[in-house]
N, C-alpha and C positions, 0 to 999 in steps of 0.2 A: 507388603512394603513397596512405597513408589519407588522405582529406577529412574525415569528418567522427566527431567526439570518440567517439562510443560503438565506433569500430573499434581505438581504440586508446588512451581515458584512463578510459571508463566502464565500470563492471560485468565483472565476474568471465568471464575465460575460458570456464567452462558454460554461463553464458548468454546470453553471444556466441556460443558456438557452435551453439546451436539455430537460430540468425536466419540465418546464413550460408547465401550460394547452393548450395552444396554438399548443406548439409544436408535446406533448403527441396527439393531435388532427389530426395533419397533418401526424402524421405517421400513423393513423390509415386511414384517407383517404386513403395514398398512397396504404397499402393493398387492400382496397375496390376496388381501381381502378386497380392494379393489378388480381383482382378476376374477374372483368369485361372482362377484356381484355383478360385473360388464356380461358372463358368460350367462348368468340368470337372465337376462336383458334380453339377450337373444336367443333365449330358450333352450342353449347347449344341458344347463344343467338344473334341476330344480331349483328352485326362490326359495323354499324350505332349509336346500343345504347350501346354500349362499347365505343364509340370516345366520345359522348357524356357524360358518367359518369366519365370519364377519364378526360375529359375535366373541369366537372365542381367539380372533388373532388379535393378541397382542398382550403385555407382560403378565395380566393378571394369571393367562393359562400358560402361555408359553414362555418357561423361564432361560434363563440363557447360562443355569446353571446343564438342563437337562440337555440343549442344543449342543456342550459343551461335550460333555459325557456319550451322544450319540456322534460326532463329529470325531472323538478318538476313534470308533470304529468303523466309519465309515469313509474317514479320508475327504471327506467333502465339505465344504461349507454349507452348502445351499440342500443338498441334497440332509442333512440334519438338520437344519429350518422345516423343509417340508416335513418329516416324519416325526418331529416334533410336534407341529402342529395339526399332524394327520391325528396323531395319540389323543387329544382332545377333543375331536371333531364328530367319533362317533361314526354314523351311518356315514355322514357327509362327507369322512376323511378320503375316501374314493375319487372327488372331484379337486382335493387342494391340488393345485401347478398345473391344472389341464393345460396344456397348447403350450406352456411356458419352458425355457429354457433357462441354466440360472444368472446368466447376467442379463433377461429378459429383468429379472428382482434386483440386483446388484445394480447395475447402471441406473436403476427407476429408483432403488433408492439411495443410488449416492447422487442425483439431483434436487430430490427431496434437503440432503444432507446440504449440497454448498448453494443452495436456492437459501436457505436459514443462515449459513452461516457467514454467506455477502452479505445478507442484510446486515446482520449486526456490523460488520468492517464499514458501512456506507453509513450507520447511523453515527458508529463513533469519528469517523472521514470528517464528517459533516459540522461535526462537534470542534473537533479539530480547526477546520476552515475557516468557523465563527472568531477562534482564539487569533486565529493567525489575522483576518482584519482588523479584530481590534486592536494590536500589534500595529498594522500599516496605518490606519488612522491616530493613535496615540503617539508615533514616531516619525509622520510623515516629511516635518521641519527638520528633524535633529540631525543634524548635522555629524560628518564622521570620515576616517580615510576610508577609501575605497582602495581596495589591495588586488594587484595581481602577480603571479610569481611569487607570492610572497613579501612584496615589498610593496611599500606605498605607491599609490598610482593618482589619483583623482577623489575631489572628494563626491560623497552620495549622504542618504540620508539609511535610520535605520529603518524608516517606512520601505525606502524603495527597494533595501535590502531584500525585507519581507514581503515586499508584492512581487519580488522573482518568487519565492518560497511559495505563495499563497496561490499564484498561477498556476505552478504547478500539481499542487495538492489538487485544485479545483478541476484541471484535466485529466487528469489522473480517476478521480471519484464519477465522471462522465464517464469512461473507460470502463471503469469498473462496470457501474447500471446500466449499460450497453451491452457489457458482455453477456447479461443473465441471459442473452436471448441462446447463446452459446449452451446455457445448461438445460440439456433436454434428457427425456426419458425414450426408452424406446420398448418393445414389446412385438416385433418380430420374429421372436423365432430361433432355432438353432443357427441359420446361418443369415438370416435378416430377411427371408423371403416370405416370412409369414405362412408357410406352407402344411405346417399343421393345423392353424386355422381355416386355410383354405379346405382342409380336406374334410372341415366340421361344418364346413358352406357358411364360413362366417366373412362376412365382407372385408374390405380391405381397409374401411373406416374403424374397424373393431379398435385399433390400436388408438389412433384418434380419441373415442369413446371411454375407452378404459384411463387415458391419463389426462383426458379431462377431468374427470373424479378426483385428481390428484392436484389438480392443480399445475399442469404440465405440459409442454408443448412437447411433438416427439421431431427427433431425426427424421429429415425429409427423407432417407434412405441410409440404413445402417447395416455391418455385418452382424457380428453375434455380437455385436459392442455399440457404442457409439464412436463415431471418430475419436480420437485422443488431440487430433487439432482442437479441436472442441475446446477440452479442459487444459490443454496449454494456452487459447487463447487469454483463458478465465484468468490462469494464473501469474500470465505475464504480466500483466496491468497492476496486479498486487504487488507482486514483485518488483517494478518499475515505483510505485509510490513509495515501495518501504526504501528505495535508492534514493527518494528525496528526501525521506526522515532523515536517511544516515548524513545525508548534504547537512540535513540543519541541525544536526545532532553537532559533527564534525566543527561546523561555524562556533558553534556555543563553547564547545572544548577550545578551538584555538582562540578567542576572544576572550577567555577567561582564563589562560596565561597570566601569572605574574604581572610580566612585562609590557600588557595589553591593558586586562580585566577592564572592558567595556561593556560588556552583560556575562551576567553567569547564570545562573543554575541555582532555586533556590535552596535556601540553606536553614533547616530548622533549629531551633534552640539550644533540643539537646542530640542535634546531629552530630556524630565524630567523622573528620573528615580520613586520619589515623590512627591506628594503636599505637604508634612511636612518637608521631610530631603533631604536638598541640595544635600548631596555628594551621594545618592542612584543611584544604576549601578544594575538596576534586569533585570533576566533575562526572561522580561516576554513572549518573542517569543517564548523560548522554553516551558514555564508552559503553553501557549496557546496551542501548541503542544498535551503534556500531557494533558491536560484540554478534547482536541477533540477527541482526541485517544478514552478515554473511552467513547462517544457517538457513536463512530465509532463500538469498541468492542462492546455493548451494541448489536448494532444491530445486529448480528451474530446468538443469541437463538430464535429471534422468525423466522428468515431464517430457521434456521434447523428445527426447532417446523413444519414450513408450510409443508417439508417432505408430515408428516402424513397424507394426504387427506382425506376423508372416499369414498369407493367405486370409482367411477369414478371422484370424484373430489366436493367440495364445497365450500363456496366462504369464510373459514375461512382466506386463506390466502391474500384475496387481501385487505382490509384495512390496513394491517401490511404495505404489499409490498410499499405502496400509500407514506410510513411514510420512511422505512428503506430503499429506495431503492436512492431516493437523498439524504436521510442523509450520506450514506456510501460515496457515490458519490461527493458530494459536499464540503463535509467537505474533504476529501481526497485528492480534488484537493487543497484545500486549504493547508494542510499540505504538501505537495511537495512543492510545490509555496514558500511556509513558511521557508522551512527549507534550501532549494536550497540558498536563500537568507541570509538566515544565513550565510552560510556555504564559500558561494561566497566571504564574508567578515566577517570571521570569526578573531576574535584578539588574539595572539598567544605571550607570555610570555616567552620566553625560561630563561630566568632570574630567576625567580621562578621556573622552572622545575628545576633549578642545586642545589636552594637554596631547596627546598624541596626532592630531589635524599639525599641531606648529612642531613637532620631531625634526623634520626634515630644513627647519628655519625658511618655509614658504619653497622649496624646489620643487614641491608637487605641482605647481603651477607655472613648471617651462612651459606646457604645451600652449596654455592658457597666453604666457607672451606670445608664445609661436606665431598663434593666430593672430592675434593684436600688430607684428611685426608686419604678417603678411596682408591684414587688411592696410594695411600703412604705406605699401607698396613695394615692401624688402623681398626678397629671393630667399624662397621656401629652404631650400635645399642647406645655402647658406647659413641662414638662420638657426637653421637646426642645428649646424657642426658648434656655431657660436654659444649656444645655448647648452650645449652638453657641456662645453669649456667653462662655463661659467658655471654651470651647475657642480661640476665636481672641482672647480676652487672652490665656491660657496664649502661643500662639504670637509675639503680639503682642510680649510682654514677657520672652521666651524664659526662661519659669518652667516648672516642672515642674507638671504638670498636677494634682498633690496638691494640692499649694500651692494653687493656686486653689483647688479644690472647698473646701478646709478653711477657708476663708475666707466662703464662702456662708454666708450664714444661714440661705437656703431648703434648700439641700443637710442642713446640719446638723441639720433638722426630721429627716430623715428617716435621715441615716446617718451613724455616726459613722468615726471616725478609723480603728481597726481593720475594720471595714466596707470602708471605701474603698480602706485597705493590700491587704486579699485580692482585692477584687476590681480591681485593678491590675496582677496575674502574670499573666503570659501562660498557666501553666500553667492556670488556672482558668477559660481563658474561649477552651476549645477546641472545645466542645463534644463532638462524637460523633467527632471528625478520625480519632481514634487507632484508634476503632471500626471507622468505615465502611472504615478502609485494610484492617486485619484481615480485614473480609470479601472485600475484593478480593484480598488475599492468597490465599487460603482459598477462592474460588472457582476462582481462573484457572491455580492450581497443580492443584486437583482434575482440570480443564477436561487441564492437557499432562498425568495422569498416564492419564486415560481415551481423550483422543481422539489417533489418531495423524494428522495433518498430513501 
């Protein structure tokens, strides 16, 4: 029976299935069997019993029922891998793990492991990114308040909303397929000196050789480990994007408020939004979002804690790793997946965006006179104290903020009735919104039609 959600509520089948003991299993084969075959190469150990361990590493002989059964008595992880798969090997079982130590297998194949399992986070990234331009292109006009503190501030569009969102994503996913250069294998040794190899007069390129076969670039110099900077680099950057899903998870929840509902969250047929109250629309895609985010976040201190090694390395950091390393993973995929879909069918109000633009009965555009005073020739500072006084009569006396201004004497020095009409549209006091989205558009589609992910 499953314990715990990501076995069986979170993230995609693919990406569960890379974390799986099974799989974790077969990538460690595939090292062993690469280690066999590099050693045939240069003559350490016969070709005969290289084809052989080659042949017989991996599930079909060695099950990880039996690695399980030998690992209660031997207390070892790795050291049950090898005698597992020595028991099938025959004559040849004498040459499995020559020169190897066992996170010389362990660190070679958890690169193997997050080498697979960024790809899929940058294919669905990518998937994602597509969603979110056509979002900034479909809403680049539309008009809406722009909020800070919580309160009305200026108006934007919901394009240029979304090209802050898409920006981000898009740097983020660079980040990411940058870091892979971060996941390396290594095959140095007890303590990283290669020194067993040396004593078998294998060159110093041996390690080179053997994870080329793999597909793998190694540590320019490592202990019995790879640095742990390494795979905190990896997971910062995951970490750091799934902080922008929460951003736009968060956005989607408070705009689809009651009091708001400017976009929501789609809403199927026969979805129930309650068990008590009929007419309930929550938005629990996105607080599922938020919800995973912080287990996500969570994992990130004991990543960087692992840092610390003492001396040439000790084994504080792999239970952690056992824990945070599919949670990140797993749950990540799931929140792409999550939110893609949101987004895909996302329910969009413009009706409410115009009835909530006039809330404030036009106060959102003191700043807007501000400037208009001061290109006019009035005293900045002035202006400003005048313009709070009249913004909170306007509110005070729940008058349209024309009304007031039109009534100024001081106002009327400087701008009149027509004046004041234009510069009250929203449409006129967007500034560059419409622009800056355009460029994001315009960059980050260039960005998926050059770079492959």
């Amino acid at each position: 029976m499953s314990i715990h959600p990501i076995d069986y509520r979170y993230g995609s089948q693919e990406i569960r299935e890379i974390f799986k003991e099974e799989k974790k299993l077969e990538y460690q084969l595939k090292v062993e069997s690469a280690l066999s075959e590099t050693l045939a190469e240069f003559g350490i150990i016969p070709k005969s019993s290289a084809q052989i361990i080659k042949k017989r590493a991996n599930l079909k002989f060695v099950k990880l029922k039996r690695v399980k059964e030998i690992e209660k008595k031997v207390k070892h992880e790795v050291v049950a891998l090898v005698l597992a798969l020595s028991e099938v090997c025959g004559k040849a079982k004498k040459y499995v793990h020559l020169t190897a130590t066992s996170y010389d297998i362990l660190d070679t194949a958890l690169a193997l492991q997050l080498k697979e399992a960024t790809k899929i986070l940058l294919k669905k990234g990518k998937k994602l990114l597509k969603v979110c331009l056509k979002i900034c292109q479909s809403y680049k006009d539309l008009i809406m308040v722009g909020r800070t503190h919580g309160q009305h501030a200026l108006p934007i569009t919901l394009g240029f909303k979304f090209a802050n969102f898409t920006h981000q994503i898009g740097e983020s996913l660079i980040r990411i397929r940058e870091n892979q250069k971060y996941i390396l294998g290594k095959f140095s040794g007890a303590v990283g000196t290669q020194a067993s190899q040396r004593i078998l007069n294998l060159p110093e390129d041996f390690e080179d050789k053997l994870l080329k076969k793999l597909d793998l670039k190694k540590a320019e110099i490592s202990t019995q480990v790879v640095a742990r900077e390494n795979l905190a680099r990896v997971l910062a950057d995951i970490v750091i994007l799934a902080g922008t899903l929460e951003k736009i998870a968060k956005e989607i929840r408070n705009l689809q408020r009651t009091e708001i509902f400017e976009i929501a969250e789609p809403f199927s047929e026969k979805q129930v939004g309650s068990s008590a109250m009929p007419q309930k629309r929550n938005p629990w895609q996105s607080e599922n979002i938020c919800s995973n985010v912080k287990i996500i976040r969570s994992c990130i201190l004991p990543c960087l804690e692992n840092i610390a090694l003492e001396h040439e390395r000790d084994l504080t950091n792999s239970a952690a790793e056992r824990t945070i390393l599919p949670t990140i993973f797993v749950l990540m995929d799931d929140i792409l997946e999550r939110m893609t879909k949101i987004l895909e069918n996302l329910d969009v109000f413009p009706e409410n965006m115009e009835k909530n633009l006039k809330l404030s009965k036009g106060r959102i555009f003191a700043e807007a006179i501000l400037s208009q005073l001061v290109k006019k020739g009035a005293e900045r500072q002035k202006s400003h104290q005048l313009l709070k006084e009249l913004s909170f009569k306007a509110e005070r006396e729940k008058r349209e903020f024309k009304e007031v201004l039109m009534e100024s004497k001081e106002i009327q020095k400087y701008l009149s009735q027509k004046e004041i009409e234009k510069v009250l549209q929203p449409e006129n006091y967007l500034g560059f919104a419409i622009k800056k989205t355009e460029k994001i558009i315009k960059k980050w589609n260039s960005f998926l039609r050059q770079i492959c992910l």
